[in-house]
Every structure is written in C-alpha cells, then in structure tokens.
C-alpha positions in Angstrom: 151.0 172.6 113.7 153.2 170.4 115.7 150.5 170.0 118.6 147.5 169.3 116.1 149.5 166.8 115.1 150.0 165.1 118.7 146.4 165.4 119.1 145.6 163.7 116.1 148.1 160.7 116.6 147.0 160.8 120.9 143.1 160.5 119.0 144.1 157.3 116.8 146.4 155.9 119.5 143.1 156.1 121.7 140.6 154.8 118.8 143.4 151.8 118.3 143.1 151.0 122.3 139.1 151.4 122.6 139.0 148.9 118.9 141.6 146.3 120.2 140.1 146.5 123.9 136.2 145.9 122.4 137.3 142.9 120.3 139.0 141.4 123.2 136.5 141.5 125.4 134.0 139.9 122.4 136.3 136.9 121.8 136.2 135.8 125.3 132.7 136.3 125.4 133.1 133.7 123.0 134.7 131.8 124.3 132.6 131.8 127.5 129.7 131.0 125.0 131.7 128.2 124.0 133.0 126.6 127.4 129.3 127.0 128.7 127.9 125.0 125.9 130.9 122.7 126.1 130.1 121.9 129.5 126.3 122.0 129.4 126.8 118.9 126.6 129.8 117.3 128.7 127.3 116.9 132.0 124.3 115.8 129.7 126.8 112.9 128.3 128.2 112.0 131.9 125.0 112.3 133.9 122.7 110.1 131.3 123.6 107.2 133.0 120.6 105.6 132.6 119.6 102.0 131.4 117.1 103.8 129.3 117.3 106.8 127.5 114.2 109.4 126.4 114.3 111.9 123.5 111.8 115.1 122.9 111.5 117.3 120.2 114.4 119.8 121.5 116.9 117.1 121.7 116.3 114.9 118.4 118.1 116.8 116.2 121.5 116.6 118.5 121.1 112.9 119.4 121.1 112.5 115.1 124.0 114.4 114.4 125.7 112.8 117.3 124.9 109.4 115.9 125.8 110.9 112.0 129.1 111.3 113.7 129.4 108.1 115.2 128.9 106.1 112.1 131.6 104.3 110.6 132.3 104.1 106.6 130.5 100.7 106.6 126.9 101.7 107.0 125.1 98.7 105.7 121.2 98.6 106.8 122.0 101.7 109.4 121.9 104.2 107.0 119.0 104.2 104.9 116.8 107.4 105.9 113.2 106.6 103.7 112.5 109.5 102.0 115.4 110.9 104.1 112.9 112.0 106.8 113.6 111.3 110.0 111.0 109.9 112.1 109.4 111.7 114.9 109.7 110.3 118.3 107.2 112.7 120.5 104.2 110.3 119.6 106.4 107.3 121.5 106.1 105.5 125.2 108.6 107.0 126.8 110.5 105.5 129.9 111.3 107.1 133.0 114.2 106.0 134.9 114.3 106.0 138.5 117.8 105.2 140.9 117.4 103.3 143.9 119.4 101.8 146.7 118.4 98.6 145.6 118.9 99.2 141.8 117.2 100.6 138.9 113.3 100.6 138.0 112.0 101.4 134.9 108.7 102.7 134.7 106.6 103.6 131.6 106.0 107.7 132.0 102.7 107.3 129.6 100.3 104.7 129.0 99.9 104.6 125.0 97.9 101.6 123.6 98.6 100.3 120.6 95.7 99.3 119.1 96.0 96.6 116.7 93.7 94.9 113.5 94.9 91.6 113.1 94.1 89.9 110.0 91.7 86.7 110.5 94.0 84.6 108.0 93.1 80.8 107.6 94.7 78.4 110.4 97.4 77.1 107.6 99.7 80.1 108.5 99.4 80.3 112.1 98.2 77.6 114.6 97.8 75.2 111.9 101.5 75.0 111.8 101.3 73.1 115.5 99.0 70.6 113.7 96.3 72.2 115.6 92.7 72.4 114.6 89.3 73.4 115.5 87.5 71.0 118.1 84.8 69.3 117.4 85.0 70.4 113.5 83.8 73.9 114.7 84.9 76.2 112.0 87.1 78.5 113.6 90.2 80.9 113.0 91.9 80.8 116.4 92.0 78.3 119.2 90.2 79.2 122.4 93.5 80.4 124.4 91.5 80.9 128.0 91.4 77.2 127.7 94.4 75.7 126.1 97.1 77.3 124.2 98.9 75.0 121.3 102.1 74.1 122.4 104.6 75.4 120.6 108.1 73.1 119.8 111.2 73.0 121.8 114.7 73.1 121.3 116.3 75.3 118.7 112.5 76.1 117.0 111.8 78.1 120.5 114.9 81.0 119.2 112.6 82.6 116.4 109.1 82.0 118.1 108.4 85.4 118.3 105.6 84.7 116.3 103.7 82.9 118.2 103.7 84.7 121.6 103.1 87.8 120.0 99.8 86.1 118.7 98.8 84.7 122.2 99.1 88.1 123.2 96.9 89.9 120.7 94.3 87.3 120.9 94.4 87.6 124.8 94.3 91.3 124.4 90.6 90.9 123.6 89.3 89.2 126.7 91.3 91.5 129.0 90.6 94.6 127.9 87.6 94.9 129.4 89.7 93.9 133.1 91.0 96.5 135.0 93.9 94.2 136.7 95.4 93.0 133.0 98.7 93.9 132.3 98.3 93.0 128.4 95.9 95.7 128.4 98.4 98.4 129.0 100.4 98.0 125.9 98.4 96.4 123.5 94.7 95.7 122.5 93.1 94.3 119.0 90.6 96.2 117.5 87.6 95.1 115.5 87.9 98.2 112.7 90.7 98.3 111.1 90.3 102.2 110.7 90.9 102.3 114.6 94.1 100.5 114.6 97.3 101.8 114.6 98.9 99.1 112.9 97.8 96.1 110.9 99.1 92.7 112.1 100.2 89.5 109.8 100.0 86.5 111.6 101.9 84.0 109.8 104.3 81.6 111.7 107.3 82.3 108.8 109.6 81.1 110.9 107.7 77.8 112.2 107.0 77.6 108.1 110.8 77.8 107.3 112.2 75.6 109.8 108.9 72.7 109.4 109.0 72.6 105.2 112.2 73.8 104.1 115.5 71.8 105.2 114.2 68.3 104.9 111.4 66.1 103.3 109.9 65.2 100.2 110.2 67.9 97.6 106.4 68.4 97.8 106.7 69.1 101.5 109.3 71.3 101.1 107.7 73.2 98.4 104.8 74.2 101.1 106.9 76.9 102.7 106.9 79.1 99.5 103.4 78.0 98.4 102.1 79.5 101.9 104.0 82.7 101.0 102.5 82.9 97.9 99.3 82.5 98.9 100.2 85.1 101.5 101.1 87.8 99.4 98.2 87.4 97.3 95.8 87.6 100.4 97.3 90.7 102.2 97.8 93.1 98.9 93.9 92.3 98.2 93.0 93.9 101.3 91.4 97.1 101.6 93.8 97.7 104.9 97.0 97.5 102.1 95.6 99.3 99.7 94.9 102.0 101.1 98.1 102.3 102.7 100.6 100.8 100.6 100.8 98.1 103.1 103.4 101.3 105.0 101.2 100.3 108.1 101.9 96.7 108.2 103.7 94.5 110.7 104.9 91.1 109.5 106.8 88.5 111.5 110.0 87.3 109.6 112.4 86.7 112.3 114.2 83.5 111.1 116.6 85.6 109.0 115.7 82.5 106.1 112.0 83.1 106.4 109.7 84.9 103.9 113.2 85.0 101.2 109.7 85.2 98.9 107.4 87.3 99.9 109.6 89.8 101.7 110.3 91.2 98.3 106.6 92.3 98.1 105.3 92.9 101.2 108.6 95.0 101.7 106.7 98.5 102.8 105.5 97.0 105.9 107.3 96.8 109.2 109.2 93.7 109.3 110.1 92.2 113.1 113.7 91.0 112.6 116.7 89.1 114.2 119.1 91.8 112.4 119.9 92.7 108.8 121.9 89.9 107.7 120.4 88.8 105.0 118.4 91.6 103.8 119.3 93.8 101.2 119.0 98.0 103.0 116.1 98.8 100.1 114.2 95.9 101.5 114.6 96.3 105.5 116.4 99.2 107.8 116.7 100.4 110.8 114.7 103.5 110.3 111.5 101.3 109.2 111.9 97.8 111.2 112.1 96.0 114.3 114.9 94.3 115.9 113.8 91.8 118.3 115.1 89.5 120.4 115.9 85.6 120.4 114.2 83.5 122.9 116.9 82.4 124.8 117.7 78.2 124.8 118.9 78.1 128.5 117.2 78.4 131.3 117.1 81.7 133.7 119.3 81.5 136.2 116.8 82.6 139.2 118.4 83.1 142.6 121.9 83.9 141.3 124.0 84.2 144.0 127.4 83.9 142.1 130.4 86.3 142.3 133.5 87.6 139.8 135.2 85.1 142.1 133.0 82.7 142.0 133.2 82.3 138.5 136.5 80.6 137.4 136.4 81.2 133.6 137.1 84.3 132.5 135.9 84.2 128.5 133.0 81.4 127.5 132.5 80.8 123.9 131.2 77.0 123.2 129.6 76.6 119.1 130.4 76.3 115.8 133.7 77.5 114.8 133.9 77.6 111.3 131.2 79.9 109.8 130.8 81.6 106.4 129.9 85.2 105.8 131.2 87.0 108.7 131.8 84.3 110.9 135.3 83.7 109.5 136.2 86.0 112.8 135.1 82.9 115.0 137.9 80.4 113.5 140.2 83.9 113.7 139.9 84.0 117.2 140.0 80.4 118.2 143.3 79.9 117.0 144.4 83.5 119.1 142.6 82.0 122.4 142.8 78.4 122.5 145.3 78.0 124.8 144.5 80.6 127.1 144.2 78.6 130.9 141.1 80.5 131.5 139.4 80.3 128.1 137.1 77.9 126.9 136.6 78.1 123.0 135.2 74.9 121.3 133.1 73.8 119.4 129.5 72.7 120.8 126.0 72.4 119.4 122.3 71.2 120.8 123.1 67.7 120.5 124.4 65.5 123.2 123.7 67.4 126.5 124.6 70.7 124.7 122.4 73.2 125.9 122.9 71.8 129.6 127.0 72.1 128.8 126.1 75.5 127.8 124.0 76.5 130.7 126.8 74.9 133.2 129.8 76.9 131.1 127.8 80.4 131.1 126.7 80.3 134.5 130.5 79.9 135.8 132.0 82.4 133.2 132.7 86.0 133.9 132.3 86.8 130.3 130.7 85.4 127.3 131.9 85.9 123.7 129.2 86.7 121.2 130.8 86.6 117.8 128.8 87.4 114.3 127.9 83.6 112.5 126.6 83.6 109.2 124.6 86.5 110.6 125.5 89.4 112.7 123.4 87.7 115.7 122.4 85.0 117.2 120.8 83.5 120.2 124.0 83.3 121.8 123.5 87.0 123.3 120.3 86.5 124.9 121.4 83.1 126.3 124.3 84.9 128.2 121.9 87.8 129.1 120.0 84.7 130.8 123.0 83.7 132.3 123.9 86.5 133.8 127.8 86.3 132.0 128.4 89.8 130.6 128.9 89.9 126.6 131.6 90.3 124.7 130.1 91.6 121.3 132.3 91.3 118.4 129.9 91.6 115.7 130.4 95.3 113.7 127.1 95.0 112.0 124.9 93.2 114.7 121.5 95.8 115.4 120.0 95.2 118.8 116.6 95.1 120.5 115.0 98.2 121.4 118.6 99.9 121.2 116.6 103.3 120.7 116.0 103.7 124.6 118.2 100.9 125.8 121.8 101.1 126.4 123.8 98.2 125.9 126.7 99.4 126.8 126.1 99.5 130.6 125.9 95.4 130.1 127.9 94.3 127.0 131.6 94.9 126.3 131.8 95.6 122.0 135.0 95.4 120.7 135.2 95.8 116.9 136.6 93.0 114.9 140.1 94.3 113.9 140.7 95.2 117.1 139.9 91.8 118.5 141.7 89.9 115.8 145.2 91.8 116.9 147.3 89.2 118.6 146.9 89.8 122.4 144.4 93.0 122.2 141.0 91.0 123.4 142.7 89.0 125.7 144.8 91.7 127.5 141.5 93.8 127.5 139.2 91.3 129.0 141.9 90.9 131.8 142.0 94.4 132.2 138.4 94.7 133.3 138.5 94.4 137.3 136.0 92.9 140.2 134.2 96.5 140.9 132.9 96.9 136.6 132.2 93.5 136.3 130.3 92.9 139.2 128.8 96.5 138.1 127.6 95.0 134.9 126.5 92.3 136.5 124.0 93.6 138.4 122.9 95.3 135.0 122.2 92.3 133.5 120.0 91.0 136.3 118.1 94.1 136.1 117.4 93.9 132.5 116.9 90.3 131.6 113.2 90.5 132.5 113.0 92.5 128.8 114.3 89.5 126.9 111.8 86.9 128.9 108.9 85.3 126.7 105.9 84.4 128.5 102.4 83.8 128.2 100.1 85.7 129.5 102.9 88.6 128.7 104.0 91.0 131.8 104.8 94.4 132.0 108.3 94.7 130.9 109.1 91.4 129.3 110.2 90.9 125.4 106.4 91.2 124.1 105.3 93.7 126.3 109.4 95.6 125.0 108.6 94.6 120.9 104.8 96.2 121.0 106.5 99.4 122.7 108.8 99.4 119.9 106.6 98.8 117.2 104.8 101.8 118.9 107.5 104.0 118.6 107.5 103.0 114.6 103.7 104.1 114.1 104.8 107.9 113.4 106.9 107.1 111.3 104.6 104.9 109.3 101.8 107.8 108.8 104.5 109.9 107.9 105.0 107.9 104.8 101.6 107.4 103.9 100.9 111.0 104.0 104.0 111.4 101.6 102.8 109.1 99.6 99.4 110.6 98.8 100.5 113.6 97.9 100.3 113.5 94.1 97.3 110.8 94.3 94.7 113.7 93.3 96.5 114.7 90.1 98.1 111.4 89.2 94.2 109.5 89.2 91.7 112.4 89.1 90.0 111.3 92.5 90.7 111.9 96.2 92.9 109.4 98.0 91.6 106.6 100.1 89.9 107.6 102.8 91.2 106.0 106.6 88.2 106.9 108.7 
C-alpha cells in the first residue's frame, strides 16, 4: 500500500513538473512573439526617415490607429470620419524616396493623371476679376494663355492666389497634352466629358472676389461678392455633373479663410481647397474630405543661399501683428515672455513701409522663425520662412498643413504646443538647446523642399500646383466612396435606377 502510494505522489510530482515546464516554455514564446513585433515596429519607426512617407493596404490600418493614438482631447476639424469610413489610399500617387550624397530626391513611383472637367462659368468669376476681357469683343470664356496670361495683383492678394494658378494650369493642360516634353501633362489634364473626369472643377476666384468687393467701397460694390456667390450656387447645383453626384466630386477654391462665408454652406459636399479649418465649422469642411494648401509666400526665394547657423546672428525672428483675437491671444503671451531676449526680435511689423523687404532681411539672418496661430491657425508666415530658409517654430495646436499625408514636417519645423511655450523660460531654453549639427540638418531640409511651396506658371514637376493636384488625387477615392454610399437606397426611395456616370 505504502509504495502505490509513492508511485502515485512520484506520478503527480512528474505531471506538476511536465504542466509547469510546458507553460513556461509558452510564456516566453510569448514573449519572443512580443519583443519580435516590438522591434519589427521600433525599426519601421526609426528607419522611415524619409521626407515623404507611402502607405499600402497592409499598413493603413496601423498608421490609423497610430494616429487615433496620437490625437489629443481637442480634435476640432481632425476628427470627423464621413460616414466613419476611412478613405482608401491604394488608388493615390505615391512617392518614392531616394538618399543621396548630395541630398534627397523625390520621385513620383506612378504616373496617375487626374483628369479634370472644368466648368466653362462666365468671365465674372474668374478672369473677369483682373478686369480682363475678351479681345476684340470675341465672345469667349477664357483668355488665350499661349499668348498672354492676365496678371494677377501683388502684394498681400498674391497669399490666397491659388485660384488662379491652378486655372492657368488646367487651361494649359489642354494644349500640352498632346506634347510629349510637358511637365503639366504628367499630373493633370482637362477633359472635354465630364463622365471622363475624375473630378469636377469650380473656377471662381473667391478669394480675389473677397478681398476686391468686401472690405471697402460703396455698399453696392461690396454687395457683389455675395451676389457672385449666389449666382454661383445656383449655376453649379443645376448641373447634370452635381446632380448626379451630390456635388461629392467637386473641387471648389475657397482659400481666403473669409471667402465663400455663403455659398460654402451649400456647396459643402464638394472638396474645398483650404488655408486650414479656422473658420469652418467640422460638418462643413475636414480633414478626411478637403485640401490644405499652401500660401504663396510674400518674400522672395532666397536662391544661392550660402548662409550658416553662424552666419545668422538671430536666433528667434517673429516681426507682425501682436495683438490678435481668437487664438492669437498666444502672440501678445509670448511677446511679453521674449522681448528682451538679446537675440530675439519680436515686433510688431506689417506690408507697409518697406515691410516685406524688413521681413525678407530679418528671415534671411535668423536661425529660426516663430509661426504663431493669428485669428487663424495659419498664415503665410510659414511659407515665407520655408522661402527663407529659417526653420519654423510652430506654435499653433490646430494649424493643418499641406500635403501632410506624405510629407513630414517634422524633419523641417520645430512644433511646440502652446502651454508649453507659454511657461516662463520653456521656448526660450529649448530653442537654445537646439545645436549647429540639427539646425544646419534642418536646414538643408528646407532647401530641399521649398520647390513644393513655389507657384509658377507654366507649373513644374514638384512645385505647389503640381503638390495640390497630387493631393486632390489622393481625395478621388474617397469621393466615389461616398457617392456609391449614397446611392444605395436611391432604387427604393424613387422607384428608378440611379443616375448613370458613363
């Protein structure tokens, strides 16, 4: 009896061994599991180094919960999802980005066109803004660009004129299609039927309209600005082209963040191209649905820059106007924590008087240039330090960015959230903490990216129009997703098929 029962407790005393033994052995499996994944994510977020960044379908899920995690309370116009359906980003131009001795090149890794139907609206909301008409009393739409282009106005107009160039280049698109050395041709091309087109174009100059008939004047004359939007409103939703899309597939210009305060309320399920958010309301304009573009920057480029970290005597550049409303409260915040820093220069500046030459002269010899949110979270202040080669200081928690979807900004721009900055010391002690080898670092970034905030005419390969068509590009899946939701009930709703789009 006595050795059945040492057998039976040298049986359980094994069968306790073998159980503890086998679940060791799976927990640091486990945790193998775990450190490999661990590490496979750490090297993907250290070796991504690139200027631009390129998501497939395997990876878009991660890169949204990474960004889910990211977010901050305050999500404003970030965190509407429209139909909370993400939009796919396989149908996109991606970028390919290649190291070099010499610095970084960005080239396109597929050639999408975006084909384009642009509306033929009357001259009164595009050219007819620059008091242009047709020669000779020819009755025309557009100018004849291969011989003269309207000027468009200087000074502060030139910030929002987005507009315009974008215009040029559609209308340019058509007589270099056909030529195998244009450059337009690559990214963008106008298309005759609107069933061909990808995306259906607005041409009105809102911005030009805003800033020509809405400040000063006669009350007649001031009046005109929401006359033409009215007029505009009622044009576009009478189109086949909205109708049978909702107006989902729609891009319209309203980059003056005071522009189109009408019609934006009606022609909201189009694609606005934006500034930023400021001013909109997240039901009316979001990330998910709208471009960001850039500002035309005021100064000139600074070509041939041959500067230095010591070179540059001023180490923080911030010259406008200090006392804002909305969030630009931060501005007069920080003036009174910087003003009598040696190396600072905060003051108060504008346009007037030699202004944008002051400017030009204080960016050009400052190591780093403040960008702090105004009555809105941007401003041309940015893109005129971009010019300028002066690295940004961003301290604007809401600002959105251009192309920020396969551009990052954090390889040029130093962000720093506003209650950080506005602790006595913090942005001043961190700003000196940044050495020679990161500046000069970020520097060199800068000089390889400004070419994607350059207007021009004709447009280039990688410059701002060529940049906002490629994003609106990237939008275009994201628009037929919509429409396709929003045709799903059409058949029992009005006893007849849907509008057909071939």
């Amino acid at each position: 009896m006595g050795e059945r029962t040492a057998s039976g407790f040298a049986i359980k005393k094994s069968l306790c061994f073998f159980f503890t033994l086998t679940t060791l052995l799976f927990m640091l499996s486990w945790v193998f599991v775990l450190r490999s994944t661990r590490s496979e994510a750490t090297l993907g977020s250290t070796t991504n180094s690139n200027l631009f960044t390129s998501f497939n379908d395997s990876d878009s899920d991660q890169v949204q919960q990474q960004k889910n995690v990211e977010v901050e309370s305050s999500f404003g116009n970030r965190a509407i999802l429209v139909d909370n359906v993400e939009a796919p980003t396989t149908l996109v131009e991606k970028q390919q980005h290649v190291h070099g001795e010499e610095g970084v090149t960005c080239k396109p890794r597929h050639h999408a066109v975006l084909r384009v139907f642009m509306y033929d609206l009357p001259p009164e909301f595009h050219f007819g803004l620059l008091d242009w008409k047709p020669e000779g009393g020819v009755n025309s739409v557009w100018p004849d660009i291969k011989a003269k282009a309207p000027h468009y106005p200087g000074g502060l107009n030139l910030q929002h004129s987005i507009e315009y160039w974008l215009t040029l280049d559609l209308l340019a698109s058509e007589a270099e299609a056909s030529s195998s050395s244009s450059s337009n041709a690559n990214s963008v091309m106008r298309v005759g039927n609107s069933s061909e087109a990808d995306v259906i174009f607005v041409p009105f100059f809102s911005s030009l309209c805003y800033n020509r008939f809405s400040k000063t004047g006669p009350r007649e004359k001031r009046s005109r600005n929401k006359v033409l939007q009215e007029k505009l409103v009622k044009y576009v939703t009478s189109q086949e082209e909205w109708k049978r899309s909702g107006g989902k597939d729609h891009v319209i210009l309203a980059h003056h963040p005071n522009s189109m305060l009408d019609a934006r309320m009606k022609l909201w399920p189009g694609t606005f191209i934006l500034s930023d958010f400021g001013r909109y309301p997240p039901n009316i304009a979001n990330v998910e649905k709208d471009v960001i573009a850039p500002y035309k920057h005021v100064v000139g480029s600074y070509d041939d820059d041959q500067s230095s970290f010591d070179s540059r005597p001023t180490l923080l550049y911030f010259q406008g106007a200090i006392y804002r409303k909305d969030g630009g409260h931060v501005r007069h915040e920080l003036y009174y924590l910087l003003k009598n820093e040696k190396d600072v220069h905060f003051s108060f500046g504008s346009v007037q008087k030699g202004g944008v030459r002051k400017a030009t002269e204080g960016m050009r010899s400052s190591k780093f240039c403040l960008n702090i949110a105004g009555d809105t979270p941007s401003s041309n202040r940015l893109f005129d330090a971009i010019a300028s080669h002066c690295v940004p200081v961003i301290i604007s928690d809401e600002i959105e960015l251009p192309y920020e979807d396969v551009l990052d900004y954090s390889q040029f721009c130093i962000f720093v959230r506003t209650r950080d900055a506005l602790k006595k010391r913090f942005l001043i002690n961190f700003i000196r903490s940044i050495g020679k080898e990161e500046w000069t670092r970020m520097w060199n970034r800068l000089k390889e990216v400004e070419s994607f905030f350059e207007f021009q005419f004709p447009s280039q390969e990688g410059d701002a129009v060529h940049m906002i068509w490629q994003a609106v590009a990237r939008k275009v899946p994201f628009m037929k997703l919509k429409t396709n939701r929003s045709r799903r009930f059409f058949r029992s709703l009005y006893g007849r098929a849907p509008p057909d789009f071939s």
